[in-house]
N, C-alpha and C positions, 0 to 999 in steps of 0.2 A: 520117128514113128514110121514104121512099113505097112500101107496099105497100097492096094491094087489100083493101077491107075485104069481109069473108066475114059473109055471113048463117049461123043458126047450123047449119043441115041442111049448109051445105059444110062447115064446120069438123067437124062429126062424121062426115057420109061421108068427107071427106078421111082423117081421123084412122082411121075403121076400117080404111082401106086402106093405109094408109101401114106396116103392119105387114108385109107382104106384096110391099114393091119391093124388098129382096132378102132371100131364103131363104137362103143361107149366112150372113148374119149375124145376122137370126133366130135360126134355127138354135143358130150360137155363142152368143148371148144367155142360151137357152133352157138350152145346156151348164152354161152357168157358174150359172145360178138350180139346177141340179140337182145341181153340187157343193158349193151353199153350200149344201144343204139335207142333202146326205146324214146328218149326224148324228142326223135324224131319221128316218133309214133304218133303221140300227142297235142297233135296240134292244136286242140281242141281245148287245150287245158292249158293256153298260154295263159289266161289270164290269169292262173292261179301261178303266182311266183314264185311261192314255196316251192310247189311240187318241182318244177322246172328246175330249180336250185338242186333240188335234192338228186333229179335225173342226171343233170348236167356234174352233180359231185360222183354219181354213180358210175357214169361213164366214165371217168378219168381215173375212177380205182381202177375199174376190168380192163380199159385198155391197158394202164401198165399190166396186168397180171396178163392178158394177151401177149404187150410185147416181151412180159419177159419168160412167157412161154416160147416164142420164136426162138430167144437165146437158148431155152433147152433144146427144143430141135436140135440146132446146132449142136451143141457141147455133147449131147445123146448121138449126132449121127459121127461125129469126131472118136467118140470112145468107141465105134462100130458097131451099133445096136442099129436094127434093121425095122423098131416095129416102135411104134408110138409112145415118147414117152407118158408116165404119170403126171395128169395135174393136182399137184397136190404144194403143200410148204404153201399157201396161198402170202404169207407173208415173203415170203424170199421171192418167188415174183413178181412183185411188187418192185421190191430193190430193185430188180434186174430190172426188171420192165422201165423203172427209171434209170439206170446207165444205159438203157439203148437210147433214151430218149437225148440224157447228155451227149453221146455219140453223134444222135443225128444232129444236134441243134449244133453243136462244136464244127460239122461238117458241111452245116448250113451258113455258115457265121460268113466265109466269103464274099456268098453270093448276096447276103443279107446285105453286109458291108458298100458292094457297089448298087443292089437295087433301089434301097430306102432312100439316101442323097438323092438319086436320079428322079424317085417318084414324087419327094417334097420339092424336089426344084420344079418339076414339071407343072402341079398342081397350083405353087405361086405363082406361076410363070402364066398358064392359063386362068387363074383367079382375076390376076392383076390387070391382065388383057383384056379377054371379052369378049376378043373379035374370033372373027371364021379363020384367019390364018391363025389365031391364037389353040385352034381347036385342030386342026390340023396337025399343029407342029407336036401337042399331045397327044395324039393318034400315032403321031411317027415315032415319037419315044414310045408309048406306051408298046408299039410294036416291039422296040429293040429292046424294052424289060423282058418280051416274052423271047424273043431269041436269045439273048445272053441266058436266061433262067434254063430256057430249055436244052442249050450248047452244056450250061456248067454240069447240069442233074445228070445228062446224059453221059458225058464224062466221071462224072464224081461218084458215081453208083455203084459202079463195080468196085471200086476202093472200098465205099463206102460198107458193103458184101462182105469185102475180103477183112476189113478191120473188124465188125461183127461177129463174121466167124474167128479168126485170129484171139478176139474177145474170150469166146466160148469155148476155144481149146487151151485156154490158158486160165483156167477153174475163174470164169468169167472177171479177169482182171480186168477194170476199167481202160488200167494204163493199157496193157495188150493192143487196145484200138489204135493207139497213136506211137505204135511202134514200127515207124512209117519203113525203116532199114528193115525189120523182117517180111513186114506186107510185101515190100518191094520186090523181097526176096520169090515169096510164094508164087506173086505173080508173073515174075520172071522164069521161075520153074515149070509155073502150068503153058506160060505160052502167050506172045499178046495176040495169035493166032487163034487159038484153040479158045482161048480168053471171050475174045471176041463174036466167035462162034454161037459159042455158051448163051452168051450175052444176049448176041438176035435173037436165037430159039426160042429160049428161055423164055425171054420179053414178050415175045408174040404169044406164044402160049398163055401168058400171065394174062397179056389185053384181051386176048379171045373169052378166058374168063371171068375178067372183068365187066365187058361188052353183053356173056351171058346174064353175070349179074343185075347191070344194068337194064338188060330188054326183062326179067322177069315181073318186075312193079309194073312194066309199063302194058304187058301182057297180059297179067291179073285186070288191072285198069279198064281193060276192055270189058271184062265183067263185071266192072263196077267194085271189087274187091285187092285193090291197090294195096293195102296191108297186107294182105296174106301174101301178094307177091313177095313184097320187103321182106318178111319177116321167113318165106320161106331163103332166101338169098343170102340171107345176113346168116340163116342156120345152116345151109348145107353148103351154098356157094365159098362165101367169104373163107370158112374154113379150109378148104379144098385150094382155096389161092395159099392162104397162109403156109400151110403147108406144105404144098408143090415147091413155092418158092424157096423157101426157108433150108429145104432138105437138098434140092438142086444145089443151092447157094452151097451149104456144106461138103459136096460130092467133090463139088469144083476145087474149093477149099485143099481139100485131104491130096488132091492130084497136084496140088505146089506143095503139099506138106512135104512129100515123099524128099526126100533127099536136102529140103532146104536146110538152109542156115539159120538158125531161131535166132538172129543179133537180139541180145537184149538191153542195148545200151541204143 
């Protein structure tokens, strides 16, 4: 496939803006992040279990149709389209939305592997105890959970990017994800230089987003009107992250595409 390789300031201005070629779908994006969120609107209405049930089943459809809006992104900025895909096939992403989520949990599975051992042993270990060194010594693991989680994430993400897209330029094959000999390959062509670049920028941008996200509830708050924060965050923010990312991710992507070797064994 011959596309243009993008130095990294176009990959992220492009990315910021791409958010932005069209506002009705936007928009809808923004909707549907704010009905999978409502459960945590409602807090008022724990006691009613039903309703909670029904919120808690709601959310779990629009996110997959979220995440497997992401994988259009992707597969849309892959085929070289520059402006917002259609959400639409609500059934298809759905599917999709659950292979990204196989993807993640499959990419999760290592870390899962050494944490969970670590944290039952710690938990008996301080049960059976009692004492002050016994609380201690779970405080120091509970530490070294959050450095190994945060070393592996930090490492596994960008793979984890590249097998996504990889996913989405391969008419969203599952297998594509764990076709570790072409990822290899992509990310060998883009650069573990340029790679990494990407990665800082990108990230920081993403958290600065985030961080907006975060101060806007707690901004509202001061007025007393703490929902409307959420609710404005979850509509315009969260989308804007979605998307930045999602489109960045695919830019990088296309720049190992250029010339790789697609191994598909």
């Amino acid at each position: 496939m011959g596309v243009k390789y993008m130095k990294i300031g176009e990959i992220i201005s492009d990315a910021i803006m791409y958010p932005l070629t069209d506002w009705r779908t936007f928009l809808l994006l923004g909707l549907i992040i704010v009905f999978s969120s409502l459960y945590s609107f409602t807090g008022k209405l724990a006691s009613y279990g039903f309703i909670i049930i029904l919120l808690i089943i709601l959310a779990f459809v629009l996110t997959l149709v979220k995440m497997g809006y992401q994988l259009r992104v992707m597969e849309s900025t892959t085929q070289g389209n520059n402006i917002l895909p259609v959400i639409n096939r609500w059934k298809e992403l759905m599917v999709d939305g659950l292979r990204v989520l196989i993807v993640g949990i499959v990419y999760a599975l290592p870390l899962i592997v050494i944490i969970v051992p670590l944290i039952i042993i710690t938990a008996i270990t301080s049960i059976g105890s009692g004492t002050s060194p016994a609380a201690s010594s779970m405080l120091r693991s509970l530490g070294i959970v959050l450095v190994i989680s945060g070393l592996y994430l930090l490492i596994i993400y960008p793979i984890f990017f590249m097998s996504l897209a990889n996913m989405a330029n391969n008419e969203r094959d599952i297998g594509a994800a764990f076709k570790f000999s072409a990822i290899k390959n992509i990310i060998s062509n883009i650069g573990i230089g340029k790679l990494i670049v990407w990665y800082i920028v990108t990230g920081l941008i993403y958290v600065i987003i985030l961080i907006i996200h975060s101060a806007l509830p707690v901004i509202f708050n001061i007025i007393h009107i703490k929902v409307l924060g959420s609710i404005i965050a979850a509509l315009l923010i969260s989308p804007f992250a979605l998307l930045f990312l999602y489109r960045s991710v695919a830019l990088i992507y296309l720049d190992g595409v250029n010339d790789a070797e697609m191994d598909e064994t």
